[in-house]
C-alpha positions in Angstrom: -98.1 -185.2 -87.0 -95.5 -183.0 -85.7 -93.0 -186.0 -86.2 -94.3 -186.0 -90.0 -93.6 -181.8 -90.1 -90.7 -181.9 -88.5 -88.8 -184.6 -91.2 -90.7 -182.5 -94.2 -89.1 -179.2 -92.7 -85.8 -180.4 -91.9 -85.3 -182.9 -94.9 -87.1 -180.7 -97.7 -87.7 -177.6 -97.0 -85.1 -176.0 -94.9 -82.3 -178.5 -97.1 -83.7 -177.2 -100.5 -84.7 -173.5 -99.4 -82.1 -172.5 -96.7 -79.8 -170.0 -98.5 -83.1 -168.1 -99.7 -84.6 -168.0 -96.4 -81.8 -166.9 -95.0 -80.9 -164.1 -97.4 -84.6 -162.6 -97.0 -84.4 -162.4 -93.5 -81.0 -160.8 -93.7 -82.4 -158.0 -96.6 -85.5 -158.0 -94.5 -83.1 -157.0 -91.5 -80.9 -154.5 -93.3 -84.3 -152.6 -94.7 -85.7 -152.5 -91.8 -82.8 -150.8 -90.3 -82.6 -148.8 -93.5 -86.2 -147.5 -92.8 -85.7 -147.1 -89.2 -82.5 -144.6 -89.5 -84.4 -142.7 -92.3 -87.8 -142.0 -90.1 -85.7 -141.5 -87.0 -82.9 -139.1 -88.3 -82.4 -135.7 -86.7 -82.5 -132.7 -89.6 -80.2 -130.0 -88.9 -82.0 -126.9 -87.9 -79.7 -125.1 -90.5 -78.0 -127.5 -92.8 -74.3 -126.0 -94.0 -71.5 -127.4 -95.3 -68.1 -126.5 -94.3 -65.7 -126.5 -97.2 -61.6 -126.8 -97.1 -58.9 -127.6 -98.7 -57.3 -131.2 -96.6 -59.0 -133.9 -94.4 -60.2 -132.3 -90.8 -60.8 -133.9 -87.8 -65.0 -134.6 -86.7 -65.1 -131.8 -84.4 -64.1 -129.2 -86.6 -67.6 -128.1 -86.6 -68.2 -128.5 -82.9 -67.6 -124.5 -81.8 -70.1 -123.7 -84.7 -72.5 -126.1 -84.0 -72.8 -124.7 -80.3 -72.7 -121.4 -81.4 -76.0 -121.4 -83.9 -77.7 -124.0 -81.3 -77.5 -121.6 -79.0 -78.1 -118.6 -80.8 -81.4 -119.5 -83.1 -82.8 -123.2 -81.3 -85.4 -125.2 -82.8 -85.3 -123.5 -86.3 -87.3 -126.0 -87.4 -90.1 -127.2 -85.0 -89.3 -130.3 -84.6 -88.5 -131.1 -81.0 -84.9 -131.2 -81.0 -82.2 -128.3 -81.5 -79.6 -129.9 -83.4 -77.1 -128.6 -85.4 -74.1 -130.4 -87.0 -72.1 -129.2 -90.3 -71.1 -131.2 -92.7 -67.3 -130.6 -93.7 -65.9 -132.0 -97.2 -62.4 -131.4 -98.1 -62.7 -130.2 -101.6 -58.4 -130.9 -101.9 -58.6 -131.5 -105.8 -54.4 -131.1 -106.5 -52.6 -133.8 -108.3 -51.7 -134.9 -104.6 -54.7 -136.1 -103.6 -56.3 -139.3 -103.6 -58.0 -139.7 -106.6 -60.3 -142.0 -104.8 -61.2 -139.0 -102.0 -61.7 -136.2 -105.0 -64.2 -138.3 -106.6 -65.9 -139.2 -103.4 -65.9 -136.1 -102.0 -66.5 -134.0 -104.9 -69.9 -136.2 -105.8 -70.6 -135.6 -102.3 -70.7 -131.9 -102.2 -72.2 -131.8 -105.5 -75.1 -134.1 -104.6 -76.0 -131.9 -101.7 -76.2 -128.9 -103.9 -78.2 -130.7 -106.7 -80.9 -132.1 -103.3 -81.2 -129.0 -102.3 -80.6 -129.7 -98.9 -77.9 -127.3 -97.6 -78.2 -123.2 -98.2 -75.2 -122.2 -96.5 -71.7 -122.6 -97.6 -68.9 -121.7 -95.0 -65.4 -122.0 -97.1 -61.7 -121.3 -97.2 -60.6 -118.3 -99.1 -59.3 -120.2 -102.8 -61.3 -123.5 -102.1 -64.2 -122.7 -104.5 -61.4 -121.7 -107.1 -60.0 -124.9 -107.3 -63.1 -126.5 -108.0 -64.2 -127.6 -112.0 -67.7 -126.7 -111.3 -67.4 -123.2 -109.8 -68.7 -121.5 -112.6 -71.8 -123.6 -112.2 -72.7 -122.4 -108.3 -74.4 -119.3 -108.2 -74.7 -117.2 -105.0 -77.1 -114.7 -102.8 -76.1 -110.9 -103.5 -75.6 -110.6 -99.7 -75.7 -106.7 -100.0 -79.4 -106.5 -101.3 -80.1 -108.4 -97.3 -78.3 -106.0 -95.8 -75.5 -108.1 -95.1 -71.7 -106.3 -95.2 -69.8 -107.9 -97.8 -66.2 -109.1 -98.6 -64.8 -105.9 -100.8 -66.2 -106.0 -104.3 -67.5 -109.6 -103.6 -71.1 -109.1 -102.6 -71.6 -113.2 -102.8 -69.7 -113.6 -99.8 -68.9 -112.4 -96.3 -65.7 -112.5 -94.1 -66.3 -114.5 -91.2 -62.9 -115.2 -90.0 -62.9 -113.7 -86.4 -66.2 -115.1 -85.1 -65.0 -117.1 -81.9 -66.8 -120.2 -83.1 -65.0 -120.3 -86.7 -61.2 -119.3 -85.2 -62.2 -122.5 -83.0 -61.9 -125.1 -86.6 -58.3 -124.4 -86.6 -58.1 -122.5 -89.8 -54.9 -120.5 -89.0 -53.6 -118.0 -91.3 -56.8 -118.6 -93.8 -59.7 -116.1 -94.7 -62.6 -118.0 -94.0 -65.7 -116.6 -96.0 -69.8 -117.5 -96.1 -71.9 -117.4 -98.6 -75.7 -118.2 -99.2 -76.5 -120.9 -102.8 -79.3 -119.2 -104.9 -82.0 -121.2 -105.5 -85.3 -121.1 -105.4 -88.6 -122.8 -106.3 -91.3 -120.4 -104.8 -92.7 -118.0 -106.8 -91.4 -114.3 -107.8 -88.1 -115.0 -106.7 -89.2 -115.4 -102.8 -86.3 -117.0 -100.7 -87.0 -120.6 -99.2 -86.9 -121.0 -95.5 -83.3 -122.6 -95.5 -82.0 -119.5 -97.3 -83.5 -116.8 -94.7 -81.8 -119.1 -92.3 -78.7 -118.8 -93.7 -78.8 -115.3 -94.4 -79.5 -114.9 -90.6 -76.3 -117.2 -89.8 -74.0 -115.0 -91.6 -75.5 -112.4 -89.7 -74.3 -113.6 -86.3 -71.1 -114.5 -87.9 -70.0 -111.0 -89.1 -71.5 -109.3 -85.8 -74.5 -108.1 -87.7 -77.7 -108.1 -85.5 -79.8 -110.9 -87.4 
């Protein structure tokens, strides 16, 4: 019997159906390890995106991340204090690589559109340079009690704290800001945004 099996498998089925097979266990693999990096992914206690104008090494973010981990914890409740910006390089001159702007410009706006960063931390003139400006609307940082860049109430100088002269932006004005959206009724601010307000807080030496 086993004899019989084994000539049917070999011969038949594993000659006719091999390159099926094979590509469902290799798609079964890859979702699996798909679903697995999804349900075990850390979330950022407070999601921001750090914003410049050239590529930047991974740790450019590393003083930051340190300083808000220690300073607020698990924001979040979910076991873990983590915190780890994301930084795009919104370089959009005829220089660049057209292949980069795209990316990185689809990249910054698909985090806006998903709602899943409040807090912008950018170079003075980055935002300026970028065609969809116009379309990002920011917190009034003076109605939270938040001291704000001269007649610029959407943002806040930032360029002293400790953990932002650590990125290495010499000689630039580096600035905060808060994105102004909002699903909850009569205009209440989402958890993410009360978060951010309370980083740019720390930043500019305001008690949160």
């Amino acid at each position: 019997m086993f004899a019989r099996f084994r000539h049917w498998f070999v011969n038949v089925f594993w000659y006719h159906y091999r390159w099926p097979v094979l590509g469902c266990i290799v798609a079964a693999a890859l979702a699996g390890s798909m679903i697995h990096s999804f349900v075990t992914r850390k979330q950022p206690d407070i999601p921001y995106m750090m914003i410049g104008i050239g590529p930047r090494p991974d740790i450019v973010t590393e003083a930051l991340d340190e300083f808000l981990a220690e300073r607020f914890g698990d924001l979040n409740s979910d076991g873990t204090v983590y915190y780890k910006g994301d930084y795009i390089d919104l370089d959009v001159s005829e220089t660049a690589d057209p292949q980069m702007v795209q990316a990185n410009t689809t990249r910054f706006a698909g985090t806006l559109a998903s709602r899943a960063c409040a807090l912008l931390i950018y170079t003075e003139g980055t935002l300026d340079l970028y065609e969809w400006q116009d379309s990002l609307v920011y917190l009034d940082l003076t109605q939270h009690g938040i001291r704000a860049d001269g007649d610029t109430p959407e943002r806040a100088d930032v360029t002293d704290h400790p953990a932002i002269v650590s990125a290495g932006f010499s000689g630039i004005r580096i600035f905060a800001g808060v994105v102004a959206y909002s699903d909850l009724p009569g205009g209440l601010l989402s958890e993410q945004q009360l978060w951010a307000l309370d980083a740019i807080r720390a930043l500019a030496g305001e008690s949160p």
